[in-house]
BASEMI-660113 format. One record per residue (C-alpha): residue number from 1; x, y, z. Coordinates in Angstrom, 2 decimals. Example, Ala and Ser with C-alpha at 12.3 -4.5 7.8 and 13.67 -1.06 7.14 Angstrom:
<pt><seq>1</seq><u>12.30</u><v>-4.50</v><w>7.80</w></pt>
<pt><seq>2</seq><u>13.67</u><v>-1.06</v><w>7.14</w></pt>
# end
This chain:
<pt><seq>1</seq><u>0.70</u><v>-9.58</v><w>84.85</w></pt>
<pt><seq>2</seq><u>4.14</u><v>-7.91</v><w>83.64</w></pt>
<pt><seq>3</seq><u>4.13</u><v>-4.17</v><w>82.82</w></pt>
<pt><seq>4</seq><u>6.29</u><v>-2.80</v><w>80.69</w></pt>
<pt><seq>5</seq><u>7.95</u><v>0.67</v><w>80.62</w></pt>
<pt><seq>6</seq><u>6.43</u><v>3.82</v><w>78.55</w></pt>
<pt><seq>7</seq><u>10.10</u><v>3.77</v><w>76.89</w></pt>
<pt><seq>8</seq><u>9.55</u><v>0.04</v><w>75.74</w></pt>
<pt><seq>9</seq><u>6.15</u><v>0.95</v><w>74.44</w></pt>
<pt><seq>10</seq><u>7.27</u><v>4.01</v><w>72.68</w></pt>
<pt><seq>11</seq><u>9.90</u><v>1.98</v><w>70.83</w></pt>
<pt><seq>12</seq><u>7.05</u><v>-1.10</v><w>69.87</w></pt>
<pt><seq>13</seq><u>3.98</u><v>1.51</v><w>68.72</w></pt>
<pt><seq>14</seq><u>7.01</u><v>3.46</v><w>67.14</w></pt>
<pt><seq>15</seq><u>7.61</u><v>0.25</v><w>64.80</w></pt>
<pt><seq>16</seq><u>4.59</u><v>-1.77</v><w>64.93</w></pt>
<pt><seq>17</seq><u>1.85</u><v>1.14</v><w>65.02</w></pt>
<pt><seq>18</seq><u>-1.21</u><v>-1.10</v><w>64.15</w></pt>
<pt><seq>19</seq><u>-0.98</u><v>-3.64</v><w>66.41</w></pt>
<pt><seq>20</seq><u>-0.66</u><v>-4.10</v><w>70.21</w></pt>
<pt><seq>21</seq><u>1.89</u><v>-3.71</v><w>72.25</w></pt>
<pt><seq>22</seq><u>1.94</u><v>-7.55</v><w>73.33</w></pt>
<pt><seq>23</seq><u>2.10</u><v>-8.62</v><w>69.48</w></pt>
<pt><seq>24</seq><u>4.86</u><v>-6.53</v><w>68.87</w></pt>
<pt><seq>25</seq><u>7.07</u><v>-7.78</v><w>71.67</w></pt>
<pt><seq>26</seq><u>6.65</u><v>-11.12</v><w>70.61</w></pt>
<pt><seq>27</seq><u>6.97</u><v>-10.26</v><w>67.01</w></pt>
<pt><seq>28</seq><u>10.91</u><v>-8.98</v><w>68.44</w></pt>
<pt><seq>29</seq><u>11.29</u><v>-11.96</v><w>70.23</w></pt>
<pt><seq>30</seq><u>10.72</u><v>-14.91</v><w>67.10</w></pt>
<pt><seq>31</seq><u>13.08</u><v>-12.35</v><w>64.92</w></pt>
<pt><seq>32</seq><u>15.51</u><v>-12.28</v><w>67.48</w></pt>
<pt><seq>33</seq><u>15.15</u><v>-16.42</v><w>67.33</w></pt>
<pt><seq>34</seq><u>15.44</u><v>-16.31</v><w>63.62</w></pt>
<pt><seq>35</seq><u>18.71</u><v>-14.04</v><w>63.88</w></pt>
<pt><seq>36</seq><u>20.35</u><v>-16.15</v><w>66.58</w></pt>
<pt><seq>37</seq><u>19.42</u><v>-19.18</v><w>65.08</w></pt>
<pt><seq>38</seq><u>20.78</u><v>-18.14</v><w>61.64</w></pt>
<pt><seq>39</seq><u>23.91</u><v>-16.95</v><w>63.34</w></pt>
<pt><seq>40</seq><u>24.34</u><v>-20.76</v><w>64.95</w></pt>
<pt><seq>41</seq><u>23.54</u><v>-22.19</v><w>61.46</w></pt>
<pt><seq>42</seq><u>25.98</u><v>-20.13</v><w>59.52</w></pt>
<pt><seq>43</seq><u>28.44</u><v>-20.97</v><w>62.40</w></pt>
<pt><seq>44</seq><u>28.04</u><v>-24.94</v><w>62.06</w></pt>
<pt><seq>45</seq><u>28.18</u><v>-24.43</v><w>58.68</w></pt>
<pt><seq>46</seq><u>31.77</u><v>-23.07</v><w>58.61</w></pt>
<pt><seq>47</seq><u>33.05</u><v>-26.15</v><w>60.62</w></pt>
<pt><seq>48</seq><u>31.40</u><v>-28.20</v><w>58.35</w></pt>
<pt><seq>49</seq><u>33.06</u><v>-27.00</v><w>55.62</w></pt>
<pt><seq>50</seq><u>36.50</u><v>-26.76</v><w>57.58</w></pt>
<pt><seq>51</seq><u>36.65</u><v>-30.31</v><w>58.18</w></pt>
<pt><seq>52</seq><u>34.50</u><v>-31.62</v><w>55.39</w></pt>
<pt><seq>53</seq><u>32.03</u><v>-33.28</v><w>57.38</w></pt>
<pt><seq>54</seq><u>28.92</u><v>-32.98</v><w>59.85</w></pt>
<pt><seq>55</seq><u>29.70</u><v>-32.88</v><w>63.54</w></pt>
<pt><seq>56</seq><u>28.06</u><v>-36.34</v><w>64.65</w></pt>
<pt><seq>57</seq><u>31.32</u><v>-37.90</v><w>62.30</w></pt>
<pt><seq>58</seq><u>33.82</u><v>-35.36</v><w>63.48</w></pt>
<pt><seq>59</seq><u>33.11</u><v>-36.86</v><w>66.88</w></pt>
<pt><seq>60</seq><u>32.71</u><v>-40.62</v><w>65.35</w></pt>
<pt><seq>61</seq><u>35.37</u><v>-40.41</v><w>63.29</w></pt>
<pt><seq>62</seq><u>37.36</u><v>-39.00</v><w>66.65</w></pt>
<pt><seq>63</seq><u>39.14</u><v>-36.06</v><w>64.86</w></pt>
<pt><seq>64</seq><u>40.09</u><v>-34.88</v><w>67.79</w></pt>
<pt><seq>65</seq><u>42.18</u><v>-37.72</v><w>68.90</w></pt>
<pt><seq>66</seq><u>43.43</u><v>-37.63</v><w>65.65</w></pt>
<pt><seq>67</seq><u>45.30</u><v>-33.97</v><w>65.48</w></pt>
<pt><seq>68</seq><u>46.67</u><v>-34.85</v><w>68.56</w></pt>
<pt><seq>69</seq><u>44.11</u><v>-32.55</v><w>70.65</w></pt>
<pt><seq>70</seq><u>45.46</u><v>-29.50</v><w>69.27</w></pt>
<pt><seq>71</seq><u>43.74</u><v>-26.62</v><w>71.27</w></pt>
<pt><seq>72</seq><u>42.52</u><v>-25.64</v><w>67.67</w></pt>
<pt><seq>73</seq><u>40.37</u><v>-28.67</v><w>67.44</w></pt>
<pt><seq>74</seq><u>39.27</u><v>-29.10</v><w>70.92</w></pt>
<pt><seq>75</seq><u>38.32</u><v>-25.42</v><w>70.79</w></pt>
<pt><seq>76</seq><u>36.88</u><v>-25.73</v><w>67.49</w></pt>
<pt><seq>77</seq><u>34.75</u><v>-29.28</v><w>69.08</w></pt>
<pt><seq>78</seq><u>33.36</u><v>-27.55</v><w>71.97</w></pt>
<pt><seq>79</seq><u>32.03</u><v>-24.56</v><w>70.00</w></pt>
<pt><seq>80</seq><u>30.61</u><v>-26.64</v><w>67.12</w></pt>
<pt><seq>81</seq><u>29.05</u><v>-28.77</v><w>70.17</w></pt>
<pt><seq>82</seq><u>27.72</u><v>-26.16</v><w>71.86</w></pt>
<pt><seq>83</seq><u>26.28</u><v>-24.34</v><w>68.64</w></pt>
<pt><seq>84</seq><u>24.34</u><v>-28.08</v><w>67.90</w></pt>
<pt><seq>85</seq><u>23.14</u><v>-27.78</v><w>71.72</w></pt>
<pt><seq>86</seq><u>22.05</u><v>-24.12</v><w>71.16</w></pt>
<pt><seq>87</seq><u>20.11</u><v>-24.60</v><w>68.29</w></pt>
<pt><seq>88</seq><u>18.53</u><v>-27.99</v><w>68.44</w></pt>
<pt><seq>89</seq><u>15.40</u><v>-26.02</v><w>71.03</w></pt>
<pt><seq>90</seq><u>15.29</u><v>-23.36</v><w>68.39</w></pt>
# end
């Protein structure tokens, strides 16, 4: 069984009062799923919107190859890739 410390249980019954300590950990944990995944969505959905399409045709449609592999693209690939990797388990 995990313990956790009196600080970390100060801080939960502090702002969850009515319910137990467990519950209110995992409460934290889905809202900091929520946040994160919200942060990956809004993410995507700038590159989206930067190269007017969704990422499975940027990578058809082989924009990258077609700027040349500019380190803006490539860059912008790999983070849009790894955003659609990050979130897809969420």
């Amino acid at each position: 069984m995990l313990t956790v410390s009196d600080e970390i249980g100060t801080y939960t019954k502090t702002l969850f009062p009515d319910i137990s300590i467990d519950q209110s950990i995992r409460i934290l944990i889905e809202k900091e799923f929520i946040r994160r995944k919200a942060t990956y969505q809004h993410t995507i959905r700038i590159f989206e919107r930067k190269y007017h399409t969704s990422f499975n045709e940027f990578k058809q449609n082989e924009i990258v190859k077609k700027n040349n592999y500019s380190f803006e693209v490539e860059n912008d690939y790999i983070d849009w890739e790894m955003e659609k990797v990050i979130i897809s388990p969420l």
